[in-house]
mmCIF file of the N, C-alpha and C atoms, coordinates in Angstrom:
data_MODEL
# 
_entry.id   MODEL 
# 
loop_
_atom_site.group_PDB 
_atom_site.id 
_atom_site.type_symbol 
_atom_site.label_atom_id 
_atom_site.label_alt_id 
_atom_site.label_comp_id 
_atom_site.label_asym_id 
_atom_site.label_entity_id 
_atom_site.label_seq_id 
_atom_site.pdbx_PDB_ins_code 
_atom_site.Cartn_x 
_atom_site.Cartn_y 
_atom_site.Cartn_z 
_atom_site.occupancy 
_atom_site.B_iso_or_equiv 
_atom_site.pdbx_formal_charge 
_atom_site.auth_seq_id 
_atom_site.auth_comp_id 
_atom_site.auth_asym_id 
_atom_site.auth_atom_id 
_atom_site.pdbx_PDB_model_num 
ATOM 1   N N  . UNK A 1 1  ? -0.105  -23.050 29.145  1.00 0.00 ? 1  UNK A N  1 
ATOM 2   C CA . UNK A 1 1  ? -0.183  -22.457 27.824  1.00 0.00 ? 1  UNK A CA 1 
ATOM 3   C C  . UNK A 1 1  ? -0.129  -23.521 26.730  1.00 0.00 ? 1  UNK A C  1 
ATOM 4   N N  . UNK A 1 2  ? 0.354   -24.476 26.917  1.00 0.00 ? 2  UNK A N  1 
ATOM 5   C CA . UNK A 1 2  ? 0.525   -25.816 26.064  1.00 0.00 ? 2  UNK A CA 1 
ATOM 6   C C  . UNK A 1 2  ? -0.609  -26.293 25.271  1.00 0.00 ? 2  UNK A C  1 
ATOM 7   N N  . UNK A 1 3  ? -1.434  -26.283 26.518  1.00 0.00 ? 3  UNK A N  1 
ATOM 8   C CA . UNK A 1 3  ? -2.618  -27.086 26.029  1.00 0.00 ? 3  UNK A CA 1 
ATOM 9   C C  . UNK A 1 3  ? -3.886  -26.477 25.394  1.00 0.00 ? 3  UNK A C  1 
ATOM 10  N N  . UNK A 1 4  ? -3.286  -24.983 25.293  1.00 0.00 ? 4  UNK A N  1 
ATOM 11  C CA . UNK A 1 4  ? -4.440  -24.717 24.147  1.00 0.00 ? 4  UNK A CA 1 
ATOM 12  C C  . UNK A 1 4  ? -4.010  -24.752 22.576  1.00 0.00 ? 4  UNK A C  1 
ATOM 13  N N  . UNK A 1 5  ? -2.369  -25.626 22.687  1.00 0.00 ? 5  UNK A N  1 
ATOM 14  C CA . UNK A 1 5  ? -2.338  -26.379 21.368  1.00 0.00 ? 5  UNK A CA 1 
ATOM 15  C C  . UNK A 1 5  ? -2.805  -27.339 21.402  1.00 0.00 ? 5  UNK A C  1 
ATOM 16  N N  . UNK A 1 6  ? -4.034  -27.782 21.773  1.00 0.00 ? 6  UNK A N  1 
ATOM 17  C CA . UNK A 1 6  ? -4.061  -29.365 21.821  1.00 0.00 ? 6  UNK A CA 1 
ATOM 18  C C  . UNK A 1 6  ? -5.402  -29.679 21.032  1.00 0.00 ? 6  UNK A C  1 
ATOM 19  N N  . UNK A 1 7  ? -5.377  -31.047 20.605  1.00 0.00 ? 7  UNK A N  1 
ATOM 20  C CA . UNK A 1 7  ? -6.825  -30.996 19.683  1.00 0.00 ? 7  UNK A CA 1 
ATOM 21  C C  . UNK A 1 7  ? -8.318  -31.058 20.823  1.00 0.00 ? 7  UNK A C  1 
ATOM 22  N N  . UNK A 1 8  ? -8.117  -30.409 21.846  1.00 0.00 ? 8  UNK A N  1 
ATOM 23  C CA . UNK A 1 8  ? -9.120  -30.122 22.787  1.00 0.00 ? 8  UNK A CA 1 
ATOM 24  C C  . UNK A 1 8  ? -9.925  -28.773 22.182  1.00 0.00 ? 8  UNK A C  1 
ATOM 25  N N  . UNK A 1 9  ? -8.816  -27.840 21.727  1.00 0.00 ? 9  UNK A N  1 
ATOM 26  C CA . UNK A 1 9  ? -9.266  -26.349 21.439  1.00 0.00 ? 9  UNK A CA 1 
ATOM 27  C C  . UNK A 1 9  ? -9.283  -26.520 20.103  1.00 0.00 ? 9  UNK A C  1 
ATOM 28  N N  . UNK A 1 10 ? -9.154  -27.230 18.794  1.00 0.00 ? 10 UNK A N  1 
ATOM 29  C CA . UNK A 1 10 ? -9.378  -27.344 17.851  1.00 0.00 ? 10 UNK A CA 1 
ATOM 30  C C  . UNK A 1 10 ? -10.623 -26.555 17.239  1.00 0.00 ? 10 UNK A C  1 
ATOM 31  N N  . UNK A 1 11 ? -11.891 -26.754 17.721  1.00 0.00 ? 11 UNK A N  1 
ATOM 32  C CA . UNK A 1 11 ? -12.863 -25.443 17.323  1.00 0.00 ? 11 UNK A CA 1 
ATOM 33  C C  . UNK A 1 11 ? -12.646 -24.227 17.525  1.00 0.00 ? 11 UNK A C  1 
ATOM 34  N N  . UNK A 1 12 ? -11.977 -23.950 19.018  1.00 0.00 ? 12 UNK A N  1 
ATOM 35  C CA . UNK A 1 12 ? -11.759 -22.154 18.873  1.00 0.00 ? 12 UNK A CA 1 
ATOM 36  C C  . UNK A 1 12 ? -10.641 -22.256 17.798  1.00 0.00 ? 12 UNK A C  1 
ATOM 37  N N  . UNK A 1 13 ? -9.989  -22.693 17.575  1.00 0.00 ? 13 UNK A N  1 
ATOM 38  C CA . UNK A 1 13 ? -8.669  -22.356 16.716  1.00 0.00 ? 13 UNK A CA 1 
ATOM 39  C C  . UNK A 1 13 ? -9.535  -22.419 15.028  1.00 0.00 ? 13 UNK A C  1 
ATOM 40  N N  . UNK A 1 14 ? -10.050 -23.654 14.826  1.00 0.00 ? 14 UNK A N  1 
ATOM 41  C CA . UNK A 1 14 ? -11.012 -23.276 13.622  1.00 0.00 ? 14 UNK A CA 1 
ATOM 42  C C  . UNK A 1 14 ? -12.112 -21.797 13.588  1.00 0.00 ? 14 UNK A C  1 
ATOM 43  N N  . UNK A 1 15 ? -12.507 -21.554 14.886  1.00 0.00 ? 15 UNK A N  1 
ATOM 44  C CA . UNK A 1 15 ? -12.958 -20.022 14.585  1.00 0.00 ? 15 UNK A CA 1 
ATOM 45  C C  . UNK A 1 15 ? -12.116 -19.055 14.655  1.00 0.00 ? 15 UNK A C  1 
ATOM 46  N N  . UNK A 1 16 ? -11.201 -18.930 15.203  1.00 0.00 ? 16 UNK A N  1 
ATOM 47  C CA . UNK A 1 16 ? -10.252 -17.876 15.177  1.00 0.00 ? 16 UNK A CA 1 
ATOM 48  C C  . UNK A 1 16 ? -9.584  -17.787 13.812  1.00 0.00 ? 16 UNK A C  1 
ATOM 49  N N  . UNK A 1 17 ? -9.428  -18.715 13.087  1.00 0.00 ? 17 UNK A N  1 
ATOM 50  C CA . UNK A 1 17 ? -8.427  -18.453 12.235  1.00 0.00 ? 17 UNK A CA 1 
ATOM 51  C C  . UNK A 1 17 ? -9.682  -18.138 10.766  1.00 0.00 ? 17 UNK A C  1 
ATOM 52  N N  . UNK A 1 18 ? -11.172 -18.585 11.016  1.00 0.00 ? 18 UNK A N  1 
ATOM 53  C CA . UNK A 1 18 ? -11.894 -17.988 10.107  1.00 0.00 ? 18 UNK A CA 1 
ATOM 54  C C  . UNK A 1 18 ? -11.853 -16.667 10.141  1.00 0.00 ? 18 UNK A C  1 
ATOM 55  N N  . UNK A 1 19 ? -11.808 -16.275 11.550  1.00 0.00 ? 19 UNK A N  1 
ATOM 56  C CA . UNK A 1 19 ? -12.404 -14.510 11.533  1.00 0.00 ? 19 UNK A CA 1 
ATOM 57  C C  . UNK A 1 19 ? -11.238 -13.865 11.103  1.00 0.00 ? 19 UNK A C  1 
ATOM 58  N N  . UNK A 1 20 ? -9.827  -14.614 11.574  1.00 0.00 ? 20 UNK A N  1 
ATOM 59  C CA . UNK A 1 20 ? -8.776  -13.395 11.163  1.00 0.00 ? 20 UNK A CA 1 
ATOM 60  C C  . UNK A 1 20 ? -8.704  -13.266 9.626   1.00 0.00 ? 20 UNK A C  1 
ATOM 61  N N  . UNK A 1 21 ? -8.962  -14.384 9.234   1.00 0.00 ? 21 UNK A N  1 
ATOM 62  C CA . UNK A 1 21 ? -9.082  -14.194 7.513   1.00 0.00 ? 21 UNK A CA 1 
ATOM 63  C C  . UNK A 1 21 ? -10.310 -13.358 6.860   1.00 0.00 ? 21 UNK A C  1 
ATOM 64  N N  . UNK A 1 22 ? -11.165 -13.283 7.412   1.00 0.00 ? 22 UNK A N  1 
ATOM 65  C CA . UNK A 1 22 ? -12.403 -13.005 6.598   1.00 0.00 ? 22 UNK A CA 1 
ATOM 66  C C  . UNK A 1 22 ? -12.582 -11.687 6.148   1.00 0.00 ? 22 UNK A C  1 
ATOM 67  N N  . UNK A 1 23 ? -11.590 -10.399 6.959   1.00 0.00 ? 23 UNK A N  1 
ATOM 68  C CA . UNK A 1 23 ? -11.696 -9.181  6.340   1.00 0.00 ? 23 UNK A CA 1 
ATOM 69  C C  . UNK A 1 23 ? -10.812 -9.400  4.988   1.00 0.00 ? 23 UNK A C  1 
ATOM 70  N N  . UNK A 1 24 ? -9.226  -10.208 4.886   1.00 0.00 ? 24 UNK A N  1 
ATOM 71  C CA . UNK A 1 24 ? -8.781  -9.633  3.649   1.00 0.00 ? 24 UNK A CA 1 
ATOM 72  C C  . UNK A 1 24 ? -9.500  -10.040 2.620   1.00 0.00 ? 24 UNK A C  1 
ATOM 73  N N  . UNK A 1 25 ? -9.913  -11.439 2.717   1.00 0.00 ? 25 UNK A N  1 
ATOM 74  C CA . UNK A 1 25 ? -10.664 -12.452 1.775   1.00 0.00 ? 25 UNK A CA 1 
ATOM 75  C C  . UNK A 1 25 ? -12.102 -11.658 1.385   1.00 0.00 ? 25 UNK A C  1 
ATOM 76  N N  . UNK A 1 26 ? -12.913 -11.168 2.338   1.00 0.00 ? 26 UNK A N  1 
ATOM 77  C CA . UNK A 1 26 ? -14.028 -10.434 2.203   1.00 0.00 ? 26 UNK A CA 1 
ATOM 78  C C  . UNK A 1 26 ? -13.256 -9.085  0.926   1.00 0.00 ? 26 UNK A C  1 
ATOM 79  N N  . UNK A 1 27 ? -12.510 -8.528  1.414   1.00 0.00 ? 27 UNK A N  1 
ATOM 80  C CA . UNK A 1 27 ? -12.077 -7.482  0.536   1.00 0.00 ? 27 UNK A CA 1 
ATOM 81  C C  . UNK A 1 27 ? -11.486 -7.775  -1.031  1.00 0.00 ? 27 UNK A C  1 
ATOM 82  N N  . UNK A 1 28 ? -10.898 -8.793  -0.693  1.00 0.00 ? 28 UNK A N  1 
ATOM 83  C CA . UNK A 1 28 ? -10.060 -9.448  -2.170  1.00 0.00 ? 28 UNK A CA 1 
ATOM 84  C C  . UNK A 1 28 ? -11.253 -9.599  -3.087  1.00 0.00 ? 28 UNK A C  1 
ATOM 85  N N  . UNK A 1 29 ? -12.269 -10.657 -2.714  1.00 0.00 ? 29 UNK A N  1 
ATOM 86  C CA . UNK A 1 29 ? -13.063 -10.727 -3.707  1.00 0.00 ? 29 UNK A CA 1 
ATOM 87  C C  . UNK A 1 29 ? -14.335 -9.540  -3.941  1.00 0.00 ? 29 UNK A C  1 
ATOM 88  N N  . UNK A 1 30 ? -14.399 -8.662  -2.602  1.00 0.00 ? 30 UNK A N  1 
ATOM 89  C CA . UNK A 1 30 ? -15.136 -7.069  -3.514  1.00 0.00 ? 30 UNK A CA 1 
ATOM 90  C C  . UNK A 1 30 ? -14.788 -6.301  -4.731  1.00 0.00 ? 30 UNK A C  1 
ATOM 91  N N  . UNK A 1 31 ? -13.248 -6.456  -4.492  1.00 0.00 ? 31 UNK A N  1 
ATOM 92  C CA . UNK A 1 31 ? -12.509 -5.740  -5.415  1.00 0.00 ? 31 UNK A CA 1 
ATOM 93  C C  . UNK A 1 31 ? -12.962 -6.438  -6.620  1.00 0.00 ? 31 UNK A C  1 
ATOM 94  N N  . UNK A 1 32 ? -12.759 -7.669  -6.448  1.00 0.00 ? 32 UNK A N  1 
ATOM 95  C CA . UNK A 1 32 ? -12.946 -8.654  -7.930  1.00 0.00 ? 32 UNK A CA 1 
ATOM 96  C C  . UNK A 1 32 ? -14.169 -8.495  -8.534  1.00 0.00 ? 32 UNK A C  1 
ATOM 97  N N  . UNK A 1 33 ? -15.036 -8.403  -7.573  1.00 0.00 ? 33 UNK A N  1 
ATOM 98  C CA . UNK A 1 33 ? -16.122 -7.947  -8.303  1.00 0.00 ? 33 UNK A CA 1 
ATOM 99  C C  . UNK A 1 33 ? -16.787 -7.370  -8.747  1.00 0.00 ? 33 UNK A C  1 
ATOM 100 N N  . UNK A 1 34 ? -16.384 -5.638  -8.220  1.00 0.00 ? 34 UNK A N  1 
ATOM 101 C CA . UNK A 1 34 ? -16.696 -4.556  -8.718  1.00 0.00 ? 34 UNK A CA 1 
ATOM 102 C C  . UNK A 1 34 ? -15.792 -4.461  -10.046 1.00 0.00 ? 34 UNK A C  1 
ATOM 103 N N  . UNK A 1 35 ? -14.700 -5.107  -10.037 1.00 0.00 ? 35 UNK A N  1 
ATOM 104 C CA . UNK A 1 35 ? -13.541 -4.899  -11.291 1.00 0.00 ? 35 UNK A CA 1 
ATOM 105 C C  . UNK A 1 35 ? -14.374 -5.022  -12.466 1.00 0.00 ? 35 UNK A C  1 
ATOM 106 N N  . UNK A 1 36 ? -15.000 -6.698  -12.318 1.00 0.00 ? 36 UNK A N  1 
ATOM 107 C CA . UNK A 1 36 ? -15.809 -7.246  -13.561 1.00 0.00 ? 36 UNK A CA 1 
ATOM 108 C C  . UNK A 1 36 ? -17.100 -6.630  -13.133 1.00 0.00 ? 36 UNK A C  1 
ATOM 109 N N  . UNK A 1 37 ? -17.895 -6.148  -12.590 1.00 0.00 ? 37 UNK A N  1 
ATOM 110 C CA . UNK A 1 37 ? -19.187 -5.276  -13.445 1.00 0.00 ? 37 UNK A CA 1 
ATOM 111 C C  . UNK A 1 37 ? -18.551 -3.948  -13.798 1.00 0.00 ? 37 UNK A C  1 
ATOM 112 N N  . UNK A 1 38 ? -17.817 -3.428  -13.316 1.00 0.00 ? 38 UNK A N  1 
ATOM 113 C CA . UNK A 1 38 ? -17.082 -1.989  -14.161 1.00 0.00 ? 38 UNK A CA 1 
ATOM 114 C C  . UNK A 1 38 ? -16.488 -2.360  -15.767 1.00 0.00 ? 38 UNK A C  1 
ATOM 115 N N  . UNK A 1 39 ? -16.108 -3.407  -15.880 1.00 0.00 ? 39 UNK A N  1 
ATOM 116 C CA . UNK A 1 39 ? -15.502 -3.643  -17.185 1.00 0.00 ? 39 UNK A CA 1 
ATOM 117 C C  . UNK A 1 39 ? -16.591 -4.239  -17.864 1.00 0.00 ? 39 UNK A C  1 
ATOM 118 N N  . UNK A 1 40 ? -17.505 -5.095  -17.439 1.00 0.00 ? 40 UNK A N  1 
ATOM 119 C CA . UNK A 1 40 ? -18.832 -5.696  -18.256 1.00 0.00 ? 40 UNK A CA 1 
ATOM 120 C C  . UNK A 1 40 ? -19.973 -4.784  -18.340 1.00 0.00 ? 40 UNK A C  1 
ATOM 121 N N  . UNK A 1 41 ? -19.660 -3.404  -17.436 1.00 0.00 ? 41 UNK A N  1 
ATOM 122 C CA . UNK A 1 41 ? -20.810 -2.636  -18.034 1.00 0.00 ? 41 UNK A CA 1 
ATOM 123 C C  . UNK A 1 41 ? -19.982 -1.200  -18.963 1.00 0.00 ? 41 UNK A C  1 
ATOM 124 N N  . UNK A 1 42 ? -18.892 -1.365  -18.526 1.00 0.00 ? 42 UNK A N  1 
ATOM 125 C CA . UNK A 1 42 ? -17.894 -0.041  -19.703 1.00 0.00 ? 42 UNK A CA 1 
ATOM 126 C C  . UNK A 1 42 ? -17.712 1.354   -18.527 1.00 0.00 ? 42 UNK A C  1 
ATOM 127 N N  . UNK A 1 43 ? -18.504 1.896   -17.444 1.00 0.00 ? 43 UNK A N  1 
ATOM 128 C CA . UNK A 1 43 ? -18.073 2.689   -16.539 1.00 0.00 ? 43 UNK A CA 1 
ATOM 129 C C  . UNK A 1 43 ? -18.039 2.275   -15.284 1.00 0.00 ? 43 UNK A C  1 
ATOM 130 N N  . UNK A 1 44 ? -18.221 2.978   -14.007 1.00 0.00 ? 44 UNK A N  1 
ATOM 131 C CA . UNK A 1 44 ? -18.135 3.090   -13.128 1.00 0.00 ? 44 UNK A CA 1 
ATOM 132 C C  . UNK A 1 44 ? -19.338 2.453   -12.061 1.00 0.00 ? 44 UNK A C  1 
ATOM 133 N N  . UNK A 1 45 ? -19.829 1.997   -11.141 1.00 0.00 ? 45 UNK A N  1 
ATOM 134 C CA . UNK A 1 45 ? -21.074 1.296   -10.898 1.00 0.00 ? 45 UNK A CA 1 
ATOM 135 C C  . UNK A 1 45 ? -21.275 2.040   -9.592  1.00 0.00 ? 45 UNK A C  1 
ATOM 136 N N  . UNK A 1 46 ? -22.363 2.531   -9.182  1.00 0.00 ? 46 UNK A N  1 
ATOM 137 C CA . UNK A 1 46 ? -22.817 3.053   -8.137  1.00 0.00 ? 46 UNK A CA 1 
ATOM 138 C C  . UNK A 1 46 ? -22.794 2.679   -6.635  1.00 0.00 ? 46 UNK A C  1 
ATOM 139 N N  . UNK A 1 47 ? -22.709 3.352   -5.753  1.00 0.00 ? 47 UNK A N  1 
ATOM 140 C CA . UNK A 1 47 ? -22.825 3.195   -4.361  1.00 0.00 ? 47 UNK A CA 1 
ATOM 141 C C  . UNK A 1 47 ? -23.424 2.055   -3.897  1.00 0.00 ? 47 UNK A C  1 
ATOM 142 N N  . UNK A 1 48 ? -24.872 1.853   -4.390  1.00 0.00 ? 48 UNK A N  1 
ATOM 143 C CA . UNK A 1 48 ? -25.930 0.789   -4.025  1.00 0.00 ? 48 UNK A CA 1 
ATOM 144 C C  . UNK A 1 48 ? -25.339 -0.386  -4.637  1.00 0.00 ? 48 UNK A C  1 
ATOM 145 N N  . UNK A 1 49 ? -24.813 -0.452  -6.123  1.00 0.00 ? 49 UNK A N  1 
ATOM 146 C CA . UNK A 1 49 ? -24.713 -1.679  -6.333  1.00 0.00 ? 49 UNK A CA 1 
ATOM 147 C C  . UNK A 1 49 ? -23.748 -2.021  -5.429  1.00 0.00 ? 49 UNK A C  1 
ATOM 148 N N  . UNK A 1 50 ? -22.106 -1.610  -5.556  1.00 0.00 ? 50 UNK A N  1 
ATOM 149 C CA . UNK A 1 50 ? -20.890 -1.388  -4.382  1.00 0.00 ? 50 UNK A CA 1 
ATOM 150 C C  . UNK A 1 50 ? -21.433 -2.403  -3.271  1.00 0.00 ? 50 UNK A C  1 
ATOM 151 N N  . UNK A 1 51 ? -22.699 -1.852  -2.481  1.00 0.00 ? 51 UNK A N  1 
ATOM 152 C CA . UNK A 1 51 ? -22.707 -2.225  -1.225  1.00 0.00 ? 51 UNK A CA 1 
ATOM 153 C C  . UNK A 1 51 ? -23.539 -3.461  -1.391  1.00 0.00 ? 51 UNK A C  1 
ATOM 154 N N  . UNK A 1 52 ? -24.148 -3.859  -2.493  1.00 0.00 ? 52 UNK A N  1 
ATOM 155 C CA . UNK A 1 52 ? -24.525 -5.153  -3.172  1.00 0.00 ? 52 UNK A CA 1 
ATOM 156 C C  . UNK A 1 52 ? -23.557 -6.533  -3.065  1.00 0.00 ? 52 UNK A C  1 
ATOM 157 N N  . UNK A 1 53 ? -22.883 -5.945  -3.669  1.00 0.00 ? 53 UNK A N  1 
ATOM 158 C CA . UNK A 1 53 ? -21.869 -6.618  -3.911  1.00 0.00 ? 53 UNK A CA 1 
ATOM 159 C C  . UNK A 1 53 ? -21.038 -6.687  -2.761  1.00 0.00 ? 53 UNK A C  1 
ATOM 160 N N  . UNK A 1 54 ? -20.509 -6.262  -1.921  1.00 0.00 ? 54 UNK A N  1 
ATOM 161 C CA . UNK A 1 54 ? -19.946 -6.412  -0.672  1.00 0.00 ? 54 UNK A CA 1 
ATOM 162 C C  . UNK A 1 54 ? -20.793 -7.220  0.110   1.00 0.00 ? 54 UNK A C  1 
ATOM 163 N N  . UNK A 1 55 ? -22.058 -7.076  0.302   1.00 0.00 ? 55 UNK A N  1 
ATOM 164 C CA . UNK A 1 55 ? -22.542 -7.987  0.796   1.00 0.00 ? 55 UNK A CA 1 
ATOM 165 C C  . UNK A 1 55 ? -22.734 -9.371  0.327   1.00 0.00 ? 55 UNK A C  1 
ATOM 166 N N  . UNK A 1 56 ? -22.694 -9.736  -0.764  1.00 0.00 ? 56 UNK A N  1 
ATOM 167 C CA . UNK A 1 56 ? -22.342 -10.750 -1.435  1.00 0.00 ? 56 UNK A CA 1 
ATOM 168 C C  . UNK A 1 56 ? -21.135 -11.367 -0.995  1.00 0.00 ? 56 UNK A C  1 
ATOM 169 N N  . UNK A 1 57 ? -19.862 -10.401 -1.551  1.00 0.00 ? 57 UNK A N  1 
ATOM 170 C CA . UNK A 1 57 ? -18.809 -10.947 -0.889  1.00 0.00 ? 57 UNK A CA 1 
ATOM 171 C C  . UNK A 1 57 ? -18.501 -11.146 0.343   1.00 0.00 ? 57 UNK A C  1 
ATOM 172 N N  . UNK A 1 58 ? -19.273 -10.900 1.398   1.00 0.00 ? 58 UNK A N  1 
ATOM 173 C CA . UNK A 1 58 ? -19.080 -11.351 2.811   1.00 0.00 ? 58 UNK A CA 1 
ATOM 174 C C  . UNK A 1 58 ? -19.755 -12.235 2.956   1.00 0.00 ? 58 UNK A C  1 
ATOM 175 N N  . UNK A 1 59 ? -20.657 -12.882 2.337   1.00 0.00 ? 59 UNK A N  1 
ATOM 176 C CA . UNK A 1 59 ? -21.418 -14.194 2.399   1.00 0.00 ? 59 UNK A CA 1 
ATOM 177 C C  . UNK A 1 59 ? -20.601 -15.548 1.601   1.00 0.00 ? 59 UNK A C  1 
ATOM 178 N N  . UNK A 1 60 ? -19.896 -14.822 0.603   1.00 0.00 ? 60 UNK A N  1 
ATOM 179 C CA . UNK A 1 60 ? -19.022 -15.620 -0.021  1.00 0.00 ? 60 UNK A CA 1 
ATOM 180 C C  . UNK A 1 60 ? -17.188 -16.315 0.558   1.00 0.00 ? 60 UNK A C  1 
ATOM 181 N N  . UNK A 1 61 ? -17.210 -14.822 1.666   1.00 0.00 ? 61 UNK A N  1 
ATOM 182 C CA . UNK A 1 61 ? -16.309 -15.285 1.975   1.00 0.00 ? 61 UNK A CA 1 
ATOM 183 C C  . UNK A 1 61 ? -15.782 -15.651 3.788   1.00 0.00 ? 61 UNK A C  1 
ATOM 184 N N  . UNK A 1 62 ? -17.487 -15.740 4.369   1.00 0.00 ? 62 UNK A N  1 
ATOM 185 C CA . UNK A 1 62 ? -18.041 -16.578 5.372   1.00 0.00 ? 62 UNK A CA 1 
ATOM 186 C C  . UNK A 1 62 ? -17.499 -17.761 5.323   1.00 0.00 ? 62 UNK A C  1 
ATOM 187 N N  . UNK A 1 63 ? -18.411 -18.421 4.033   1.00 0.00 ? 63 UNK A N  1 
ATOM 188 C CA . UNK A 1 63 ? -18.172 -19.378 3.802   1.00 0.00 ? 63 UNK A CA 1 
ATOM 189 C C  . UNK A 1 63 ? -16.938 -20.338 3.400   1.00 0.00 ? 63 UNK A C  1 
ATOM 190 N N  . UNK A 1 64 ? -16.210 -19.437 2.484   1.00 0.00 ? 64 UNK A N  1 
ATOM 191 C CA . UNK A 1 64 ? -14.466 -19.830 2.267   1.00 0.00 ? 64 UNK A CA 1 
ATOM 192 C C  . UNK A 1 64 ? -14.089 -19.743 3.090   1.00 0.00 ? 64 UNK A C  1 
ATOM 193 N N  . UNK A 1 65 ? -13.640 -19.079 4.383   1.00 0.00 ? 65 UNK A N  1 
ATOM 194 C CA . UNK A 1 65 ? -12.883 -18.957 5.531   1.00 0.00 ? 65 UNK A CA 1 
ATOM 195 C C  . UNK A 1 65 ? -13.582 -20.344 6.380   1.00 0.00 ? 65 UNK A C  1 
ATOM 196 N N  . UNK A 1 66 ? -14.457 -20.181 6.519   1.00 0.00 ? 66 UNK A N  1 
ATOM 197 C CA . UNK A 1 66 ? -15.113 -21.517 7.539   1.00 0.00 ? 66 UNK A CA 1 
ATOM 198 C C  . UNK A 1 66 ? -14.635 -23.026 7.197   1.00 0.00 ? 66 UNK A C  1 
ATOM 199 N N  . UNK A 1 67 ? -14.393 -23.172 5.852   1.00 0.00 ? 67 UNK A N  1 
ATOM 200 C CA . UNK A 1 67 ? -14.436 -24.476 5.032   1.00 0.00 ? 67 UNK A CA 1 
ATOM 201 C C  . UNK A 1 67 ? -12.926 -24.301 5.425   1.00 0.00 ? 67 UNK A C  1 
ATOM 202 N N  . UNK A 1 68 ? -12.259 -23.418 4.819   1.00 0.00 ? 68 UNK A N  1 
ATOM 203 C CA . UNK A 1 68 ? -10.758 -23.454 4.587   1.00 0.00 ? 68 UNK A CA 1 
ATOM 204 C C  . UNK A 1 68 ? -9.965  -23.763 5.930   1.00 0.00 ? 68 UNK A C  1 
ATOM 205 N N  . UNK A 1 69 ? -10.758 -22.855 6.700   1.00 0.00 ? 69 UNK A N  1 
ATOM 206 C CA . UNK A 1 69 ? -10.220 -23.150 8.173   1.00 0.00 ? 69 UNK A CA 1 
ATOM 207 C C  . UNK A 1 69 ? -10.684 -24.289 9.104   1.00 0.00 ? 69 UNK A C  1 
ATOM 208 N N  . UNK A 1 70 ? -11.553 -25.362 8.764   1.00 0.00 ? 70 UNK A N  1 
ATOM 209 C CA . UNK A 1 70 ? -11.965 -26.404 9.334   1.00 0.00 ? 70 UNK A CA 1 
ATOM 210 C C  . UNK A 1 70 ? -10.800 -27.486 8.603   1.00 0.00 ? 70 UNK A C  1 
ATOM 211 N N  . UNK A 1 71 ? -11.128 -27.340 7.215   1.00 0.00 ? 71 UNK A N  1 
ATOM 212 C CA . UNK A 1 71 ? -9.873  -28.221 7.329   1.00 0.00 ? 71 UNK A CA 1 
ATOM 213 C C  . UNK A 1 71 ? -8.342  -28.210 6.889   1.00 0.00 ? 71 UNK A C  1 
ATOM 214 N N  . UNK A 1 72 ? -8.222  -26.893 7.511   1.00 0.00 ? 72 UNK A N  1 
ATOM 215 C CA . UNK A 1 72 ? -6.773  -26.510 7.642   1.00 0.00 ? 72 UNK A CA 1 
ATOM 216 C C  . UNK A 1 72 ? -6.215  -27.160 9.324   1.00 0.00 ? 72 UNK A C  1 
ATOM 217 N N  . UNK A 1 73 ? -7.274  -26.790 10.406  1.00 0.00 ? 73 UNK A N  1 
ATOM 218 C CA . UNK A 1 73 ? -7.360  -27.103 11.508  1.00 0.00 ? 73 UNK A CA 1 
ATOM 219 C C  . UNK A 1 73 ? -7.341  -28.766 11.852  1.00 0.00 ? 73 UNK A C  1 
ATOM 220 N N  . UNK A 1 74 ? -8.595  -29.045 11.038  1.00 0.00 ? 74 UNK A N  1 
ATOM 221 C CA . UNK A 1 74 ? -8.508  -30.533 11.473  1.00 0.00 ? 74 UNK A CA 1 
ATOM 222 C C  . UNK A 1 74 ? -7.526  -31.218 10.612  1.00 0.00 ? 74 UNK A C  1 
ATOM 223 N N  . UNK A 1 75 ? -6.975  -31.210 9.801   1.00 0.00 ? 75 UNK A N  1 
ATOM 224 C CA . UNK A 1 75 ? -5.975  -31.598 9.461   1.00 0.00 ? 75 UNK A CA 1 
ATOM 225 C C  . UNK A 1 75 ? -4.468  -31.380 10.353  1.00 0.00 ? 75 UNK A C  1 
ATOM 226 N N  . UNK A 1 76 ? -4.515  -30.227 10.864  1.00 0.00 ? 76 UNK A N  1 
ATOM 227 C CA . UNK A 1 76 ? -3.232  -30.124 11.513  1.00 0.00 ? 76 UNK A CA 1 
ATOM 228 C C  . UNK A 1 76 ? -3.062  -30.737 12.978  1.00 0.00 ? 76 UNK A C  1 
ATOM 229 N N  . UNK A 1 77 ? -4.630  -30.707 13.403  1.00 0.00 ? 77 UNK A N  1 
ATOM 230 C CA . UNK A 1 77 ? -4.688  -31.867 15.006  1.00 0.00 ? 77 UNK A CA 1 
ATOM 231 C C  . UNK A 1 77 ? -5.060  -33.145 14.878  1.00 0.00 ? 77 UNK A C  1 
ATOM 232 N N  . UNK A 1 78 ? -4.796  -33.496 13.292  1.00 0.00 ? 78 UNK A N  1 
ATOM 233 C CA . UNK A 1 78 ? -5.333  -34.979 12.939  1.00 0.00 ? 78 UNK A CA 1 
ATOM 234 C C  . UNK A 1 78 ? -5.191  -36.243 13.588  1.00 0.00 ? 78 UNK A C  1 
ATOM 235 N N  . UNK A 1 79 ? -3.622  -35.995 14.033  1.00 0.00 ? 79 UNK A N  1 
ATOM 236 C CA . UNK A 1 79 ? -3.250  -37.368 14.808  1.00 0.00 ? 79 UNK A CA 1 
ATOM 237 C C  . UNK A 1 79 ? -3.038  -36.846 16.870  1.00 0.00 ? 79 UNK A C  1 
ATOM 238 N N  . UNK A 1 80 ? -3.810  -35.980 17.043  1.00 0.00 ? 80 UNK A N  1 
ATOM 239 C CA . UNK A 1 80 ? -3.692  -35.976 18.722  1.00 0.00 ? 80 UNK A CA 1 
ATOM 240 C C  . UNK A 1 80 ? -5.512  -35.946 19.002  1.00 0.00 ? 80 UNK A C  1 
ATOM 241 N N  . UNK A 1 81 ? -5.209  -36.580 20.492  1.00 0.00 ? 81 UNK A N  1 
ATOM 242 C CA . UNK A 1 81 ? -6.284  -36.920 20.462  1.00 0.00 ? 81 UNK A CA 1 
ATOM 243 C C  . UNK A 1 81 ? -6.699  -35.864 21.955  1.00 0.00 ? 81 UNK A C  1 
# 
C-alpha cells in the first residue's frame, strides 16, 4: 500500500485529484456566472443560455483542476524519486 505514495503514481494522483475537484469548481464558477448575466441583464436568463454557460464552466474548470492539480502533485513528490 506504500508505494502508491510514491512519485511512481504521481500522474494517477494528478488525475485523481483533478476529477475529485472538478464537480465543486465546475459548479462554483456556474453559479458565478449566471449571477453576473442575471445582474448585467436586470432578470432572470433562460434554460439555453444556463446550459451555455455550464458548458463554459466545465471547460473552464477542466482546465483549473488539471493545472492546479499538476502542480499541487508535482510539487508534493518533488524530492522522491
Amino acid at each position: 500500500m506504500e508505494e502508491f505514495f510514491s512519485a511512481k503514481y504521481q500522474y494517477l494522483w494528478m488525475i485523481l485529484l483533478a476529477a475529485m475537484l472538478f464537480l465543486p469548481v465546475r459548479q462554483l464558477i456556474w453559479v458565478l456566472m449566471v449571477r453576473r448575466a442575471q445582474k448585467k441583464l436586470g432578470q432572470d436568463i433562460d434554460i439555453t443560455e444556463q446550459d451555455r454557460l455550464k458548458n463554459r464552466a466545465a471547460v473552464t474548470a477542466a482546465l483549473l483542476c488539471f493545472v492546479f492539480s499538476a502542480f499541487y502533485v508535482l510539487n508534493l513528490f518533488q524530492g522522491q524519486s
